[in-house]
N, C-alpha and C positions, 0 to 999 in steps of 0.2 A: 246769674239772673233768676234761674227758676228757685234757687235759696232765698232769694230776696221774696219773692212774691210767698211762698210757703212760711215764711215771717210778716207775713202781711206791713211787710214795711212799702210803702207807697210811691208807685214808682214815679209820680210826681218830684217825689223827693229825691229819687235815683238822675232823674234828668237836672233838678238844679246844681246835685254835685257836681257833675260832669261840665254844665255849661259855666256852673261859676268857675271851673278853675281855668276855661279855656276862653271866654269872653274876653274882647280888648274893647276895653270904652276908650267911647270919643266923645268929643264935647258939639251937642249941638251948637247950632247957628243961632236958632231959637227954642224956646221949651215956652210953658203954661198950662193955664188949665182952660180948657174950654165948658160953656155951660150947657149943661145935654137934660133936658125931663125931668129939671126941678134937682139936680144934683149938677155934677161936674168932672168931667175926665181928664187926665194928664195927657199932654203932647209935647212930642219933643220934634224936631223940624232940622234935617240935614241937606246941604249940597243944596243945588241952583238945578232947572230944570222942569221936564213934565216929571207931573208928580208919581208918586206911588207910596201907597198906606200898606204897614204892615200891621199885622192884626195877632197878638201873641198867643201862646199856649195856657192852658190850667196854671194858676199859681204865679206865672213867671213873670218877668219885668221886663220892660225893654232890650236895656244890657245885657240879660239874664239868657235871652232869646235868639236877641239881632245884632248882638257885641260884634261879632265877626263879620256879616254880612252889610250892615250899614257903611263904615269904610270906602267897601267895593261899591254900594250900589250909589253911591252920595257922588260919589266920581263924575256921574254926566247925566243925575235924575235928583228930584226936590223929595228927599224920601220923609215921610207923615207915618212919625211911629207912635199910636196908642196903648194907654193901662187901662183895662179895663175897667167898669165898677169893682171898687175895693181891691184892686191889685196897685202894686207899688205905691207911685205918690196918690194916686186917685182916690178920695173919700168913698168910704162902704155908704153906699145908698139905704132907702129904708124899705128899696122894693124888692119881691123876688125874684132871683135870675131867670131870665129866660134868651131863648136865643132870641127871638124878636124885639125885645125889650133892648139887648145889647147890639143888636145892628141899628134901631132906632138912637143909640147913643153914639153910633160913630158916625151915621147920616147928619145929626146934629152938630157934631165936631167938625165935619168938613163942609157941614155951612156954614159954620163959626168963622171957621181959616179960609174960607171963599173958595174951594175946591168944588168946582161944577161937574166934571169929569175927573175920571183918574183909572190905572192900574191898580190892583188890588192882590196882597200874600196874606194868606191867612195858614196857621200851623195850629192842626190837634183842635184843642178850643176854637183857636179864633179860625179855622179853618172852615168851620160849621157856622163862625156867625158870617163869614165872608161869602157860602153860599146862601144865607138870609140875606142879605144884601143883593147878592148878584140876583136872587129872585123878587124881591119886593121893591127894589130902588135900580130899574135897569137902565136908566140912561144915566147913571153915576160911573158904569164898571166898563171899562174902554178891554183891561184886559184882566183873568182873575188868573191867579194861581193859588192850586189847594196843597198842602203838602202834608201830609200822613197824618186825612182825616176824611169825615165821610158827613152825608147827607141825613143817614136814619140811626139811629141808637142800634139795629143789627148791623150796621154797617161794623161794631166793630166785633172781634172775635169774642164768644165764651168766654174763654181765660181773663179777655182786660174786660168785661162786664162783671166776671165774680168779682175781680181784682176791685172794682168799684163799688160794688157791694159792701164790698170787706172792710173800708176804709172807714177808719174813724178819728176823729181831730187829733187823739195825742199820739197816732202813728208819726205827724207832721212836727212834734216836739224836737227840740234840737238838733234839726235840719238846717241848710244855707237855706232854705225857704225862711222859715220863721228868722234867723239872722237879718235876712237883706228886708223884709218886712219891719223888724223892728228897727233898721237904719231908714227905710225911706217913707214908711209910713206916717200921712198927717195925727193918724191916732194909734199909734201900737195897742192899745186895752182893744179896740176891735175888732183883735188877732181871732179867735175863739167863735165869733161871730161870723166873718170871714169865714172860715175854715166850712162851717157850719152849712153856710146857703153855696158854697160852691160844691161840699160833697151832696148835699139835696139835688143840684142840677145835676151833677153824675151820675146819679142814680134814677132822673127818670128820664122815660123811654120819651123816643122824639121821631118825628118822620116830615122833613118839610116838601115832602111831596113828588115822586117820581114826574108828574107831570108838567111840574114848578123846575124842576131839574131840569128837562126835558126844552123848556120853551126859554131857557137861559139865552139871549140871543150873542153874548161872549165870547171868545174864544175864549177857553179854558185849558190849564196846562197842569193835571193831575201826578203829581211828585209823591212814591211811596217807596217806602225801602221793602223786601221782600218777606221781612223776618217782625214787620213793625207793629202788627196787632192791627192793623186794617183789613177786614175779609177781602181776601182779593177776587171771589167770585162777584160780591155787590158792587167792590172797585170796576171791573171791568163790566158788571152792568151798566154802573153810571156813566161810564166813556159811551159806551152804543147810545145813551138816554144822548150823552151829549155832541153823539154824529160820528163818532169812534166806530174800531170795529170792525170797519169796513175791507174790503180787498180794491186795495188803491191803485191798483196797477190798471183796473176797469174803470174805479168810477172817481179816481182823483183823491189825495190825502187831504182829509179833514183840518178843521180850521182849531181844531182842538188835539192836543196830544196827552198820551201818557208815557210815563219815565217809572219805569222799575229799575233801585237801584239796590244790586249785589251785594248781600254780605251784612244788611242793615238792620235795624232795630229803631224801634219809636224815638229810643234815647242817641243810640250812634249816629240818625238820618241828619242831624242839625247838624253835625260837625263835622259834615261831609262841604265842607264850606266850597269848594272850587269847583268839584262835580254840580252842586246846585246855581254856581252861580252860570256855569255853561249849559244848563238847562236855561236858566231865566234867559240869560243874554239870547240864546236862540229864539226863544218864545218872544220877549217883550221886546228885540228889536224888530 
C-alpha cells in the first residue's frame, strides 16, 4: 500500500479494485431517479420495512459499495440506496460540490420517495454528507452511522491529505472506476469533468462545526478500522462531542457508541462485511 500511494496512483482507485471483485449485486425491488435542485439522483430501493439510506463513498456506485451488505440488510429493513451528483447512473450537475449542497440532494430524494424519518449509513464521502444531514435536517435521522470518515477535513491524517493533494484526473485512467462509469454512466464524455469537481471537493478544507456535531440529538454509531487514515485523536473527540467517553460504570453507557475495528484499512474496512453487520444489527436494532 505505501508503493501505491508513492506512485500516486489513487487510492480511490485501489478501493474500487478490491470491491469490484468482491460485490454480489442484487436486483432491486425498485430503482429511478429522483428530482433534487434543478438536477437528479439515482435510487435504487430494497427489502420491505423501516427504512434505511445508505449514502456511498468518493467515486463509487451503489454495487460498487453496498454489493455485500444490502442482501443482509434488505432481509427485514426498506434499504434507500443513493448515486450521488455525477456518480454512477446520476447526471453531473452544473453546480459545485459541496457537502451541503449534496445533503440537500438526498433530503430532496427522500421527499421524493415519501421517507419522513429514517436510519442513515454513510461511508468515507457519504459519511461527511450524512453528518450534514444529521445536523441540518434533524428530525429526518432516527439513527446515523458514520463509518471510516470524519466531520472536519483534519479529521483525516497527513498522509490521506497529501494523498489528495496529489491526485490528478489521469491517475483515475484505466481503473474499474472509469470501466463501471463508462457502463453506467447517462454520459460517459462527462468522465473528465466528473473527475475534476470531485478532486476540487478533496482538496478543500471543510469544518461542519464542533458544536453542530455536538447538538446532534441521534444516537450515533462511529465504525473505523484502526489502520484507516481517520485521525483517531479527532475520532475519539467527536465520540466525547457526541456523549462518548464517558466512565459508564458511574454515570451509565451512552446512547451513541464507537467500534474500532483490528487489523483495517480504509480499503479493507468495507469487506469486513459480517463484523459490520454485527455492529449495525447491535446499534440499529
Amino acid at each position: 500500500m505505501k508503493n501505491i500511494f508513492r506512485n500516486n496512483i489513487s487510492l480511490i482507485a485501489v478501493l474500487l479494485i478490491v470491491f469490484h471483485s468482491t460485490a454480489q449485486q442484487s436486483k432491486p425491488g425498485k430503482s429511478g431517479y429522483a428530482p433534487v435542485n434543478g438536477s437528479k439522483i439515482y435510487y435504487e430501493v430494497y427489502g420491505e420495512g423501516k427504512p434505511i439510506v445508505l449514502l456511498h463513498g468518493s467515486f463509487m456506485t451503489i454495487g460498487l459499495n453496498w454489493g455485500e451488505l444490502i442482501p443482509q440488510l434488505s432481509k427485514n429493513r426498506k434499504v434507500i440506496a443513493l448515486e450521488m451528483d455525477g456518480h454512477g447512473h446520476s447526471p453531473l450537475s452544473n453546480r459545485e460540490f459541496s457537502y451541503d449542497s449534496l445533503a440537500s440532494d438526498v433530503i430532496n430524494a427522500l421527499k421524493y420517495l415519501g421517507v419522513e424519518s429514517t436510519d442513515v449509513i454513510g461511508y468515507s464521502f457519504g459519511g461527511t454528507i450524512a453528518y450534514a444531514i444529521a445536523t441540518q435536517y434533524p428530525k429526518l435521522v432516527n439513527r446515523l452511522v458514520i463509518i471510516s470518515s470524519t466531520y472536519r477535513y483534519d479529521g483525516w491524517q497527513k498522509e490521506v491529505r497529501d494523498v489528495l493533494h496529489s491526485m490528478k484526473p489521469e491517475f483515475f485512467t484505466n481503473t474499474p472506476l472509469k470501466a463501471e462509469y463508462d457502463k453506467v454512466a447517462p454520459d460517459p464524455n462527462k468522465w473528465n469533468a466528473f473527475v475534476t469537481k470531485m478532486l476540487a471537493l478533496d482538496k478543500k478544507e471543510f469544518n461542519l462545526g464542533d458544536d453542530n456535531i455536538k447538538n446532534i440529538k441521534s444516537p450515533v454509531l462511529l465504525i473505523a478500522g484502526d489502520n484507516d487514515g481517520v485521525d483517531k485523536q479527532i475520532l475519539f473527540e467527536t465520540y466525547r462531542l457526541l456523549g462518548g467517553g464517558v466512565f459508564a460504570d458511574m454515570t451509565g453507557v451512552p446512547k451513541s457508541q464507537l467500534a474500532i475495528i483490528p487489523a483495517q484499512g480504509h480499503v479493507s474496512l468495507m469487506n469486513q462485511t459480517q463484523t459490520i453487520l454485527q455492529f449495525l444489527n447491535g446499534f440499529l436494532n
